[in-house]
C-alpha positions in Angstrom: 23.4 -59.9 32.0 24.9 -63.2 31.0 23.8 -65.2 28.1 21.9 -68.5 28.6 23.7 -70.2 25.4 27.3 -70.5 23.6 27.3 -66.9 22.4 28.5 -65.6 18.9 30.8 -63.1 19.7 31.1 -60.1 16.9 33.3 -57.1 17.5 32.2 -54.5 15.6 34.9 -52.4 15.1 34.6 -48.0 14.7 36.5 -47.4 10.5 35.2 -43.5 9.4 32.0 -43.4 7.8 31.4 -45.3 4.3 28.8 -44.9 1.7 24.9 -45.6 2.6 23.7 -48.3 3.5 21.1 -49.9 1.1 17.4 -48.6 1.6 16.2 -52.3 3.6 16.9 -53.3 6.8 17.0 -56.8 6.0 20.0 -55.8 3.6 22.5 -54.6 6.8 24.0 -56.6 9.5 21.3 -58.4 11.5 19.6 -60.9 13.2 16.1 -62.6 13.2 15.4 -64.2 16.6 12.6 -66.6 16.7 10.4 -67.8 19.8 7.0 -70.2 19.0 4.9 -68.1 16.8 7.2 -65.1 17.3 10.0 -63.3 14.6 11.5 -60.3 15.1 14.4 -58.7 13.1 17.1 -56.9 15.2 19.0 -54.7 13.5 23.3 -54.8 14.4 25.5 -51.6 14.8 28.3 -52.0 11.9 30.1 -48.3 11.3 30.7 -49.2 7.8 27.2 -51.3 7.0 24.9 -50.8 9.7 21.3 -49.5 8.9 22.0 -46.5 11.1 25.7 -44.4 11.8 24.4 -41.5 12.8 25.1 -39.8 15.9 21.8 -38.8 17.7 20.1 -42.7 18.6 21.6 -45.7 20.4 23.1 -48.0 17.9 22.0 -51.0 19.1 18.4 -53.2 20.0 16.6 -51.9 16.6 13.7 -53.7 16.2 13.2 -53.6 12.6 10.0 -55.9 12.3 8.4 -58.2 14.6 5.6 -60.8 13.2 3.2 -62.4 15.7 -0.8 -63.8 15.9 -1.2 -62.7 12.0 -0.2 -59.4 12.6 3.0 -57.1 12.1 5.0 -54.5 14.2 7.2 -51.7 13.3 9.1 -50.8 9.7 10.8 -48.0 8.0 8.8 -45.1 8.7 10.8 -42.2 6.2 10.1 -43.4 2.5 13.8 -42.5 1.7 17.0 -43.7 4.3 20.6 -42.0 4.6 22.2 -43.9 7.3 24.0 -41.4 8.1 21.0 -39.0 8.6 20.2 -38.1 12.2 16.6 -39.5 12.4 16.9 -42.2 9.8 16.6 -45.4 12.6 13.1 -47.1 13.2 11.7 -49.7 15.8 12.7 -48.9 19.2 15.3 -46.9 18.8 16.7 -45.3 21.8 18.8 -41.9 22.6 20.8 -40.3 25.8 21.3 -37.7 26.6 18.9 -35.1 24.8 19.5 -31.8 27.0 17.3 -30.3 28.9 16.6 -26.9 30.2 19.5 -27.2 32.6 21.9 -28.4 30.1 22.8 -31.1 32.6 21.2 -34.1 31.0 22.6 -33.6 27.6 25.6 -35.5 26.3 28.3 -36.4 28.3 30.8 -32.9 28.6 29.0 -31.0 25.9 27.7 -28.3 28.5 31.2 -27.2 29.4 32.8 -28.2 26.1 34.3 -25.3 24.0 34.3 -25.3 20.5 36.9 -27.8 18.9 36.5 -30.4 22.4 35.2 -33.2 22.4 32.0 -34.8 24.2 30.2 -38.1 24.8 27.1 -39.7 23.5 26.5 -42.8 25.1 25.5 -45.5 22.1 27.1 -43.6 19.8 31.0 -42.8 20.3 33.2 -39.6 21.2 31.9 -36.5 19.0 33.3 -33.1 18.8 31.6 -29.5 19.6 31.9 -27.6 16.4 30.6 -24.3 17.6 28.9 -22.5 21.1 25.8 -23.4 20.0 23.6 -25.4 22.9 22.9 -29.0 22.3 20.7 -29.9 19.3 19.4 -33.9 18.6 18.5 -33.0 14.9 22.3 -32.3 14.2 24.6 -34.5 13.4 28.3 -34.1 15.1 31.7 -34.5 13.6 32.6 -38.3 15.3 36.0 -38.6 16.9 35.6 -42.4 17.3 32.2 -44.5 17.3 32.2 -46.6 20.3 33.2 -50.7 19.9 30.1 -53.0 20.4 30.3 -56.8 21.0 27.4 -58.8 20.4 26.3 -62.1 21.0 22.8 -63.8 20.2 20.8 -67.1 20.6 18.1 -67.9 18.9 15.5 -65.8 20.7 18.0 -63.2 22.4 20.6 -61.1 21.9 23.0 -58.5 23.8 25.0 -55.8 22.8 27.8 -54.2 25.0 29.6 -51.0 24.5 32.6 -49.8 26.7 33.7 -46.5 26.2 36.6 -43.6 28.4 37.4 -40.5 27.3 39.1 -38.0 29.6 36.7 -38.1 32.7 34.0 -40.2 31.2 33.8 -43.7 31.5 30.5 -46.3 31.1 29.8 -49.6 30.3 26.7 -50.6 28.4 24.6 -53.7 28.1 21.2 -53.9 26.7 19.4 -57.7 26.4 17.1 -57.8 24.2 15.1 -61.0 24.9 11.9 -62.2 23.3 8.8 -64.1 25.5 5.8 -65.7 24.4 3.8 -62.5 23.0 6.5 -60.1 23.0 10.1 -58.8 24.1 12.0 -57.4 26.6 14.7 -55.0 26.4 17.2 -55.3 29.4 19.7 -52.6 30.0 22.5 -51.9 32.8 24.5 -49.3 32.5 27.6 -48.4 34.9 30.0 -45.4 35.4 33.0 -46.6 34.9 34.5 -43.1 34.8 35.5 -40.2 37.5 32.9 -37.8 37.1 29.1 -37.9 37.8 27.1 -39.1 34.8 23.8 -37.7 34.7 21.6 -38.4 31.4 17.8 -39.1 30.4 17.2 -42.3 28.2 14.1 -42.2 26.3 12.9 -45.0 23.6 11.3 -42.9 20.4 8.7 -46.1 19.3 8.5 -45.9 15.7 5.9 -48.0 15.9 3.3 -49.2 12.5 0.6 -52.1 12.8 0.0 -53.8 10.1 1.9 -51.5 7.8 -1.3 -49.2 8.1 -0.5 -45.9 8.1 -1.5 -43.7 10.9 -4.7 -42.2 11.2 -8.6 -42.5 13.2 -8.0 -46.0 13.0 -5.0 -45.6 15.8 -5.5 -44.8 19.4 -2.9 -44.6 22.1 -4.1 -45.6 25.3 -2.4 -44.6 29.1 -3.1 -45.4 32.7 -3.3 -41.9 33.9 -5.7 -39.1 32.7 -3.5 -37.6 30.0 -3.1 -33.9 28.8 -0.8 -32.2 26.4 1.2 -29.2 27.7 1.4 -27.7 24.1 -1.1 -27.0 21.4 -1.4 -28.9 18.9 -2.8 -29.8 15.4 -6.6 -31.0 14.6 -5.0 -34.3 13.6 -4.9 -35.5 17.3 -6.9 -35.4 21.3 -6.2 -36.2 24.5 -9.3 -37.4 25.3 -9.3 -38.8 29.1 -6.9 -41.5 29.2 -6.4 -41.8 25.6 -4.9 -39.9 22.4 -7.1 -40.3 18.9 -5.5 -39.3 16.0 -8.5 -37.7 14.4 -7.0 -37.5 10.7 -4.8 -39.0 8.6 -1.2 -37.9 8.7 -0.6 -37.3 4.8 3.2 -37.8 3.2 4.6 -34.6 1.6 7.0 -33.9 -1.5 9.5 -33.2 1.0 10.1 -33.9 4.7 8.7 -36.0 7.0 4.8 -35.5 6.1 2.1 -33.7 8.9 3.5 -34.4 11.7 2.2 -34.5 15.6 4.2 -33.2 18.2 3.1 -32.8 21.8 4.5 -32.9 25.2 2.6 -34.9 27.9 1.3 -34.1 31.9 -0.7 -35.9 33.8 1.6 -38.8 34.9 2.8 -39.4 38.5 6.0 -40.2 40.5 4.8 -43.9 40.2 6.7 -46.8 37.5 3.2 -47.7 36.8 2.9 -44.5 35.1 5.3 -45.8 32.4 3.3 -47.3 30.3 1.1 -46.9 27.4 -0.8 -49.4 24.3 -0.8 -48.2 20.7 -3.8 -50.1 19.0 -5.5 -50.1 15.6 -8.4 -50.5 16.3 -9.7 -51.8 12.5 -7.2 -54.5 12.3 -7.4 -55.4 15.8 -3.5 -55.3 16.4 -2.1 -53.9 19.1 1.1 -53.5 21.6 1.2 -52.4 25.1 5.0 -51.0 26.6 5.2 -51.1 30.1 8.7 -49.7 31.6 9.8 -50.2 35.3 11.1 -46.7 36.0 9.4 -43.4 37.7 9.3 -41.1 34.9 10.8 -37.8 34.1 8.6 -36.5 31.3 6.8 -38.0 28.3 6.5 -36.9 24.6 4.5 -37.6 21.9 5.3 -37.9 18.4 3.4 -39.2 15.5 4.5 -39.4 11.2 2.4 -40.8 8.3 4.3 -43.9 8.8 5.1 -44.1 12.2 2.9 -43.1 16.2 5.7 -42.4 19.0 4.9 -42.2 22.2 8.4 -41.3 24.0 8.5 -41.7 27.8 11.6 -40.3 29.6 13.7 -41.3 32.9 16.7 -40.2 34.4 20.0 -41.4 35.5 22.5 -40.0 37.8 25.1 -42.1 38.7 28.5 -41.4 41.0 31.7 -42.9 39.9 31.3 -46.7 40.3 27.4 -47.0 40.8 25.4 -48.7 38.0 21.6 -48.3 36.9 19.5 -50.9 35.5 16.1 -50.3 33.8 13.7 -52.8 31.5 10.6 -51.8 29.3 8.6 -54.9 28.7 7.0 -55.4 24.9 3.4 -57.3 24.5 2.2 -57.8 21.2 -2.0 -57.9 21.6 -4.2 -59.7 19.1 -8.3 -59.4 19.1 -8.6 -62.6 20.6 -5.9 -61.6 24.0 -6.7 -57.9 24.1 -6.4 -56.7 28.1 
């Protein structure tokens, strides 16, 4: 994954925690990558400044807004930010490592830590168990040490690496994220560069808003398998063949995150072709279809007054020495180039 240009090279270095960050994105470390018609912001992790230092998401690849064919992608979806809040990131952000039934697929050592050791997040840094309690993503752990990035950007890419050991565990990873003509890729290797197994999922949680309309009848989420939902749900959405509707609109609350959809998804194969899915307003005519290269290991659905999340799952096991690589490929779709 080498860059196609003289690179800027920024080492962004792992101080304690500081104060948060303001409430923009455009006010933290970042950078705005332009291709024809095309501008995105991409958001940089910074442990002192950065837009999010918390310990559950990926640190790096935000897409904080994207412009393109009159039409705009992704923004803050909470109407309040704590950057040091577990679920305060946006855009495509990204997490390993969320535990599943078999404990084997949460972070790296937590299973088999005892209270007071330490554990892995990969994105994030070394954390620390504080108690027996199993794995939870809507906690934030004590941080031993946040993991050093470098980055380096052109004008219409940029890459992020993290290198990280502790004890057993060892990876290095690289995400690219690149744009194209009507959209981005994002680009990631990552290799075990320790002495035990590493086995993790990787999802990418979509925060995704068109048009900075918020989300109701006007959104549909379409897939290219017949999908169901495993768990009841609300009347604010349907599976309905190989779509979801939202039905209502997702109102904000006085506190929390508003009316909120939750759902876990069946109905997709053992095929990559099943990764994939297009969120589209269908009043404004903006739309963006996500198409991923890897057999999947589950899907889930989320949804937020500010924000539908579609959330498909793979999973990595890799041996000492053995590297994965996996891209998800962005379109932005327009009236006149809907497919």
């Amino acid at each position: 994954m080498k860059p196609h240009a003289l690179p800027l090279v920024l080492l962004m270095l792992a101080p304690a925690l500081a104060a948060p960050a303001p409430q923009r994105p455009e006010e933290t470390p970042h950078v705005t990558l332009r291709r024809g018609s095309l501008t995105m912001t991409v958001l940089l992790p910074d442990a002192r400044t950065g837009y999010y230092r918390s310990t559950r998401f990926d640190w790096s690849g935000l897409v904080a807004r994207a412009s393109f064919g009159g039409h705009t992608f992704y923004a803050p979806w909470k109407r309040t930010h704590d950057s040091n809040n577990f679920e305060d990131a946006l855009g495509t952000a990204e997490e390993f490592g969320t535990a599943g039934p078999d404990g084997k697929s949460g972070p790296l050592g937590f299973a088999d830590a005892k209270p007071g050791d330490r554990f892995v997040k990969i994105g994030v840094g070394v954390l620390q168990k504080p108690d027996s309690q199993l794995y939870q993503f809507s906690r934030a752990y004590p941080v031993v040490r946040f993991g050093t990035w470098t980055v380096r950007h052109g004008r219409d890419w940029v890459e992020f690496t993290q290198e990280l050991t502790e004890g057993g565990w060892g990876y290095r990873y690289d995400k690219r994220l690149a744009l194209t003509d009507r959209g981005f890729t994002i680009a990631r290797r990552l290799q075990n560069t320790g002495t035990q197994q590493l086995v993790t999922d990787h999802y990418g949680h979509n925060f995704t808003l068109i048009d900075d309309e918020p989300i109701g009848p006007d959104y549909r989420v379409r897939f290219p398998f017949a999908v169901t939902m495993k768990n009841a749900i609300n009347e604010f959405a349907q599976a309905a063949g190989k779509q979801i509707l939202i039905r209502k609109a997702l109102q904000p609350t006085a506190t929390g995150n508003g009316e909120q959809i939750y759902a876990e998804l069946a109905g997709f194969g053992t095929s990559a072709g099943d990764d994939e899915f297009t969120i589209e307003n269908t009043r404004t005519g903006g739309a963006v279809r996500v198409r991923g290269d890897h057999s999947l290991s589950d899907f889930h659905f989320y949804a937020a007054p500010l924000a539908v999340c579609p959330e498909p799952f793979v999973r990595l096991e890799l041996q000492p020495g053995q590297e994965a690589r996996w891209k998800t490929d962005y379109t932005f779709l327009v009236a006149s180039s809907k497919s």
